[in-house]
C-alpha positions in Angstrom: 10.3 -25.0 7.4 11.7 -21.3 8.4 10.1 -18.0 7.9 12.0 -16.7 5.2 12.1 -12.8 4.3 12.9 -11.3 1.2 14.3 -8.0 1.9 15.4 -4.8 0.1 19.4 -4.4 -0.4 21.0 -1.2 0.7 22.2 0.3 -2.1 25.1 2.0 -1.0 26.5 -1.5 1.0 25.1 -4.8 -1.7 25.9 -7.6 1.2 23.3 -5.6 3.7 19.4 -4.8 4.0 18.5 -1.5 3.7 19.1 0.5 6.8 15.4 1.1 6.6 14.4 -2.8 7.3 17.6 -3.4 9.1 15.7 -4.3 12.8 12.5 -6.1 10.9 15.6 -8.3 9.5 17.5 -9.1 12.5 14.1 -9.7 14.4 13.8 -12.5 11.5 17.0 -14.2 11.8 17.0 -13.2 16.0 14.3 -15.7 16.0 15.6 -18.1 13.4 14.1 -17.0 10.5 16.2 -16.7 7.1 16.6 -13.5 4.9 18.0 -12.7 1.1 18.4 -9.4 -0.8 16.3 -7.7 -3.2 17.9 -5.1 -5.4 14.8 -2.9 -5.6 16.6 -0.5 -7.7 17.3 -2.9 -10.0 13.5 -4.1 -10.6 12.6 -0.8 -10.7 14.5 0.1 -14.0 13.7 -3.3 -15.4 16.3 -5.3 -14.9 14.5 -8.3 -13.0 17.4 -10.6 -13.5 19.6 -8.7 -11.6 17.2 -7.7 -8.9 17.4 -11.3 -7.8 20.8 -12.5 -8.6 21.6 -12.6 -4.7 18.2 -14.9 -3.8 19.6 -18.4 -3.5 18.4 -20.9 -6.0 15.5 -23.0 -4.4 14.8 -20.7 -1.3 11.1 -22.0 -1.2 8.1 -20.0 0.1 9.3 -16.4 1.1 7.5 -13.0 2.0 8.9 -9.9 0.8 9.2 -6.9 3.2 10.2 -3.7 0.7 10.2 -0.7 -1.0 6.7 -0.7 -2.7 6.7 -1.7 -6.6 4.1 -1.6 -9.4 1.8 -4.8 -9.7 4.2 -5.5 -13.1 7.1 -5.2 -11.3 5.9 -7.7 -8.9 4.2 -9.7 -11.4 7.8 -10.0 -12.9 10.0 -10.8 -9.7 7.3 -13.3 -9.1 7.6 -15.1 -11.9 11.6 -15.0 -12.4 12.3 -16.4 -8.6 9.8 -18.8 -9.5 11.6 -20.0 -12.4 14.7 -20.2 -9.8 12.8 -22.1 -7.5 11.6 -19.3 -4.8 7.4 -18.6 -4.4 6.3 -15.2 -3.1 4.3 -16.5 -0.3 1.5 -13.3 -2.0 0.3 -14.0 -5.2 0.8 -11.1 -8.0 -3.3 -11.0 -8.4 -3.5 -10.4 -4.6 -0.6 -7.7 -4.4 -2.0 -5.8 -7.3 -5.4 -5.6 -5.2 -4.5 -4.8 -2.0 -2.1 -2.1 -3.0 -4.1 -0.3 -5.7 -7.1 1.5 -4.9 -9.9 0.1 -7.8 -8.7 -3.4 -6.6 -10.4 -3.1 -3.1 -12.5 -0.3 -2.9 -15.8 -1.9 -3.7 -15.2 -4.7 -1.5 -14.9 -1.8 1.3 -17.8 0.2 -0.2 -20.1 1.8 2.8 -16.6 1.4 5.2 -14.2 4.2 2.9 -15.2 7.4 1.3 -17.0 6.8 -2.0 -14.7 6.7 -4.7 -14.3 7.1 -8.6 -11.2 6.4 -11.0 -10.1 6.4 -14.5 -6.5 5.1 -15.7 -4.0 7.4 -16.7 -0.2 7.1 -18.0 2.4 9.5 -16.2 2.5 12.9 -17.9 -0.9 12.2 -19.1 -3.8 15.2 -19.0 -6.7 14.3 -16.4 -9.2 14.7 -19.1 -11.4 17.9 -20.2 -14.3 19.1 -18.2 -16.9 17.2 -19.9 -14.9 13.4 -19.3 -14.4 15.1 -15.7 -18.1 15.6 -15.3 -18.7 11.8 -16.0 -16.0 10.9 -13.8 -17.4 12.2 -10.5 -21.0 12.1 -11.4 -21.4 9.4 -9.0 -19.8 11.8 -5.8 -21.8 13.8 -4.2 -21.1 17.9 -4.2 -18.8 19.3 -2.1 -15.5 18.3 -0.7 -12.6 15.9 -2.2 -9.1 14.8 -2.3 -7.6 13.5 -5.7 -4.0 10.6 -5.8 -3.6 8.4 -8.1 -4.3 4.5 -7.2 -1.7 4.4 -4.4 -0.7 7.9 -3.1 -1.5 11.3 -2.6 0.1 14.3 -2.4 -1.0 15.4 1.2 1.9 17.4 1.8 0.7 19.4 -1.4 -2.5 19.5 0.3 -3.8 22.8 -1.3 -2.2 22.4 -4.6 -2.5 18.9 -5.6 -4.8 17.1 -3.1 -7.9 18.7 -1.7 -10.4 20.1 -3.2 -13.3 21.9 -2.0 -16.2 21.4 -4.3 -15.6 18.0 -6.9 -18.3 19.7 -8.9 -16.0 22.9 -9.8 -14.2 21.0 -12.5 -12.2 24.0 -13.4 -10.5 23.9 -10.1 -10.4 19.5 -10.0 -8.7 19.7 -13.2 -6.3 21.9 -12.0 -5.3 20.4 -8.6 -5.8 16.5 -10.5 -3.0 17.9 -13.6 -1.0 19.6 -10.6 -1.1 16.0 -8.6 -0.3 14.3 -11.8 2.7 16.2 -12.9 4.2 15.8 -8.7 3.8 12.3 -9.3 5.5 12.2 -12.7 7.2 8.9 -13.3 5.9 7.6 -10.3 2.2 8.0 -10.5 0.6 4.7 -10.3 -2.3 3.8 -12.0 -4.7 6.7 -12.4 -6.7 9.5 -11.1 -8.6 9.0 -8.2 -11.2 11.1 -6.7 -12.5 10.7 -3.4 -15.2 12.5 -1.2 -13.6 14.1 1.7 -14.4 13.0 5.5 -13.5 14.7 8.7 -11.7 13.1 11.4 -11.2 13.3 15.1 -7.4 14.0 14.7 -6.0 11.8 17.2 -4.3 9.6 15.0 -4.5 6.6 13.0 -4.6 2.8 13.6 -2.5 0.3 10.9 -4.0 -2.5 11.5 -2.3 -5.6 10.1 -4.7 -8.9 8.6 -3.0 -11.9 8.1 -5.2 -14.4 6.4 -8.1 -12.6 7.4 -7.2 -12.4 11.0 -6.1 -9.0 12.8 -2.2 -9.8 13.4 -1.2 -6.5 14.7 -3.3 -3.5 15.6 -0.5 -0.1 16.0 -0.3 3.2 15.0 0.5 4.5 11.8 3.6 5.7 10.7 2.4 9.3 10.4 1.2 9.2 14.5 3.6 6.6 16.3 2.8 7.8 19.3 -0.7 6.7 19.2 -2.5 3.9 20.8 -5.3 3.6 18.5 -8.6 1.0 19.6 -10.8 0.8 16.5 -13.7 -1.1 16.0 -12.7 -4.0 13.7 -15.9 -6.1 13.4 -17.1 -5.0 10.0 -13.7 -3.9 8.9 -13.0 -7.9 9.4 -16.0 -9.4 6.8 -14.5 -6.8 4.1 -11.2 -8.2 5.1 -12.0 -11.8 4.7 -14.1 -10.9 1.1 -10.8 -9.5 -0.3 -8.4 -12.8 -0.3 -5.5 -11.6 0.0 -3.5 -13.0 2.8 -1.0 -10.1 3.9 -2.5 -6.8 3.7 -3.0 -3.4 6.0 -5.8 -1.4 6.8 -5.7 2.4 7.6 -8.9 3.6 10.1 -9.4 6.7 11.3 -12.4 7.9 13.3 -14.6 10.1 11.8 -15.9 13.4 13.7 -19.5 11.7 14.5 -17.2 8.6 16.2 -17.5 5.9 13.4 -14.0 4.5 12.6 -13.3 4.4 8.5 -11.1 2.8 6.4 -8.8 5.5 4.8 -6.5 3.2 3.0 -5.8 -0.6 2.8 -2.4 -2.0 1.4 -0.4 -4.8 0.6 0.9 -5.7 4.6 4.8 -6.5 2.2 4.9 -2.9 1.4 3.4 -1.4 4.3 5.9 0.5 6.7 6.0 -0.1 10.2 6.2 2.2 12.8 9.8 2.4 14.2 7.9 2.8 18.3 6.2 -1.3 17.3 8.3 -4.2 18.0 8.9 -5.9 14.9 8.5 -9.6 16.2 4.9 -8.6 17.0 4.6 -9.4 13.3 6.8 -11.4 12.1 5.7 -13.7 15.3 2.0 -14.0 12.8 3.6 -14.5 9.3 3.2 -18.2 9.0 5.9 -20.4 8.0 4.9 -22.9 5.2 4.8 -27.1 6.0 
């Protein structure tokens, strides 16, 4: 069989990827791979029928390199190309806990900052001081950042993403409702509050797993420019103890030299750096027997 890529339609032109995933989809079909259209808008507002009415009936196993979507959403393409005859090569189960942060956290536990959560609905108030209290009792004082289960608002950074003592609940609720009400509609999950770490600030590594192996290790999107060299050993067991087949992991080096996981993800949904050749991971997606 071929690789086959599920890819996200440009909205503006319906016969073409997304100009975002336009060179990941000719590296596919430059090496003979196959590709078919997502209309990510489409699943987005619900409307899963027509978010694959361009998948051809009976593609087989695919990957899908896209726009990020809720573990719902996914959970709902899955199971309608299924029906028409196409498998998403990453289970819904596996998506969910890759890309969400209460899926993987405890399997990373002693490798990211320490962690709490509670689930919240968009809109939704981050709870009074006292259900605040219980939240972080677990962190230790002093500094945090707050996101919800898949982003943060670092370009808010004072307003709705760091702050400087967990324990002044006064001042987490306010940046956590601030956070909240930036996200809007799009806040996924929850409230998430981490303890803050300081890092060298040369840059982060993406590194890329497939099925618990390191695929490709590159720069992040925020640094391209990088060329990152982190330590991978231990990073590799908590890998390997998550499951999931296709995922990223964010590492940064802390200021006394250990390198940290800041963020893992679901590797379909993860971008890649415009300065990595994109057949340097589409060369490790396996292709189905």
């Amino acid at each position: 069989m071929t690789l086959t890529v599920l890819f996200c339609v440009d909205p503006i032109h319906p016969r073409r990827v997304d100009p975002h995933y336009a060179r990941e989809a000719a590296a596919v079909r430059d090496h003979y791979g196959e590709t078919a259209l997502l209309d990510h808008d489409a699943l987005r507002r619900g409307d899963v029928e027509a978010a694959v009415r361009a998948v051809p009936a009976d593609l087989g196993p695919v990957w899908y390199r896209g726009w990020m979507v809720t573990g719902p959403e996914y959970a709902a393409m899955a199971g309608v190309l299924k029906r028409r005859g196409t498998v998403l090569l990453t289970h819904p189960d596996d998506y969910t806990r890759a890309h969400e942060l209460p899926g993987w956290h405890d399997t990373f536990a002693g490798l990211t900052p320490q962690s709490v959560w509670r689930p919240l609905s968009p809109g939704q108030d981050p709870g009074d001081l006292n259900a605040l209290a219980e939240l972080v009792r677990p962190l230790r004082p002093g500094p945090g950042v707050v996101k919800d289960y898949v982003k943060s608002r670092k370009h808010e950074w004072d307003e709705a993403c760091f702050v400087p003592d967990v324990k002044n609940l006064a001042q987490l609720r306010d940046i956590a409702a601030k956070m909240i009400a930036l996200q809007d509609e799009y806040l996924a999950g929850g409230l998430v509050v981490r303890e803050f770490e300081s890092y060298d600030g040369e840059g982060e590594a993406r590194v890329w797993w497939v099925d618990g192996e390191p695929a490709l290790v590159g720069p992040h999107p925020d640094t391209p420019g990088v060329e990152p060299d982190p330590e991978l050993d231990a990073v590799a067991h908590a890998v390997r103890a998550l499951g999931c087949r296709f995922i990223t992991t964010d590492l940064a080096r802390r200021t006394d030299g250990e390198w940290r996981v800041v963020e893992v993800g679901d590797g379909q949904v993860s971008d890649l750096p415009a300065s990595v050749d994109a057949m340097d991971l589409y060369a490790h997606l396996p292709v189905p027997d």
